[in-house]
C-alpha positions as CSV (number, residue, x, y, z in Angstrom):
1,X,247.9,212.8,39.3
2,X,244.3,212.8,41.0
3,X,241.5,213.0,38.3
4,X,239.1,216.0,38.6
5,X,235.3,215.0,38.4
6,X,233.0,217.4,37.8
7,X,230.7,218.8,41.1
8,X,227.6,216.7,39.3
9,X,229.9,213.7,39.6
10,X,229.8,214.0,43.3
11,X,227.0,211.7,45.4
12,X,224.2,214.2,45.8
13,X,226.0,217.6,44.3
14,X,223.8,217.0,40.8
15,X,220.7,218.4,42.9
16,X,220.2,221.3,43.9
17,X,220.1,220.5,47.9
18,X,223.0,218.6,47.5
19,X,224.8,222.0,45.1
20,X,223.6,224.5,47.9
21,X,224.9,222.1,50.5
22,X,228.3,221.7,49.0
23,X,228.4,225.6,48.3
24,X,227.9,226.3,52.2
25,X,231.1,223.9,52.9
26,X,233.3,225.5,50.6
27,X,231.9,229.1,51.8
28,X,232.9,228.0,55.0
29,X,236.7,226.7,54.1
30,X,237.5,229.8,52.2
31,X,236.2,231.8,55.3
32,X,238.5,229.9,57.4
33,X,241.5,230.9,55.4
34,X,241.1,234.1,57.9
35,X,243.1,233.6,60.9
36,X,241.3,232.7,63.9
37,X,237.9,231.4,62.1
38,X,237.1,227.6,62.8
39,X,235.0,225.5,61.3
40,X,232.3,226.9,64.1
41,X,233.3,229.9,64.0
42,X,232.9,230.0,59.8
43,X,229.2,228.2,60.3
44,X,228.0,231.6,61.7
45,X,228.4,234.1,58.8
46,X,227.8,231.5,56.2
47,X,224.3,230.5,57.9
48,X,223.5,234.5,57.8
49,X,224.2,234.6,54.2
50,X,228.2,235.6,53.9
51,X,229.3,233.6,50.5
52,X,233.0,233.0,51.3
53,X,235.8,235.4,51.7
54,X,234.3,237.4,48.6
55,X,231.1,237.8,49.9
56,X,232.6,238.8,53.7
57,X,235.2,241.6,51.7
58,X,232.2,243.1,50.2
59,X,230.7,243.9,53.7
60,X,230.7,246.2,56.3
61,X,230.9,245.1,60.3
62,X,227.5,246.3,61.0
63,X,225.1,245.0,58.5
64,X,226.6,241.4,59.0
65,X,226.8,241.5,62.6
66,X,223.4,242.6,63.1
67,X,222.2,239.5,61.0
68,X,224.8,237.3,62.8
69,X,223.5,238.1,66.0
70,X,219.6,237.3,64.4
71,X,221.1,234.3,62.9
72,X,222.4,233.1,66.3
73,X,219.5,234.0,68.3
74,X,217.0,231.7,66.5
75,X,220.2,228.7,66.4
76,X,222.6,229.5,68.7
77,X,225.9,228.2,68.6
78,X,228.4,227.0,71.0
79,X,230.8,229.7,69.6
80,X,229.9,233.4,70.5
81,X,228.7,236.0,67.9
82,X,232.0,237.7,67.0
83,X,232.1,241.2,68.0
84,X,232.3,244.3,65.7
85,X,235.7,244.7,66.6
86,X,236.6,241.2,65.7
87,X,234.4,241.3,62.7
88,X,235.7,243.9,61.5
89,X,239.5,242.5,61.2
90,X,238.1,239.3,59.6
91,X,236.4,241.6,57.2
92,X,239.5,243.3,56.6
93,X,241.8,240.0,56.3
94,X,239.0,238.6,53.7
95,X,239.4,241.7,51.5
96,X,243.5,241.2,52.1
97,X,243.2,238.2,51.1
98,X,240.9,238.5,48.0
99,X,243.0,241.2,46.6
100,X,246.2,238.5,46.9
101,X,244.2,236.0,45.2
102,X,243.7,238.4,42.4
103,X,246.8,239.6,41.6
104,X,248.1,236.0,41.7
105,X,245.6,235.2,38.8
């Protein structure tokens, strides 16, 4: 059985850039539970402030496409802004998928 360290354990995670920089991979992962979201794809929302499939169920498809579309136009990425159609079916698949995860615990 693989022995659990704690996150301070880990190279870099016991400061706070290195915490904030873990948090944004794991925001990303969980994002990418939802199908059709890459890793470039998850870089987007996480980058305008989405914290993992929590924080994407808790939002509507405006507010967050608005700031993904900000978000993009200062650092554009090679993937395109999702559209409010598309956002709005990851949005519902995170809160799907929130509401499994808590009634499994």
């Amino acid at each position: 059985m693989a022995r659990r360290h704690p996150v301070e354990d880990i190279e870099g995670a016991g400061e706070a850039p290195g915490r904030k920089r873990l948090s944004v991979f794991v925001h990303m992962a969980e994002l990418m539970q939802i199908d059709g979201v890459g890793l470039q794809a998850a870089e987007l929302p996480v980058a305008a402030g989405v914290e993992g499939l929590a924080g994407l169920a808790r939002e509507e498809a405006e507010p967050p496409g608005r700031r993904l579309r900000e978000v993009d136009a200062r650092h554009p990425r090679t993937v395109p802004v999702p559209t409010a159609t598309r956002l709005a079916r990851w949005i519902a698949e995170a809160k799907r998928l929130v509401q499994e995860a808590g009634a499994k615990a």
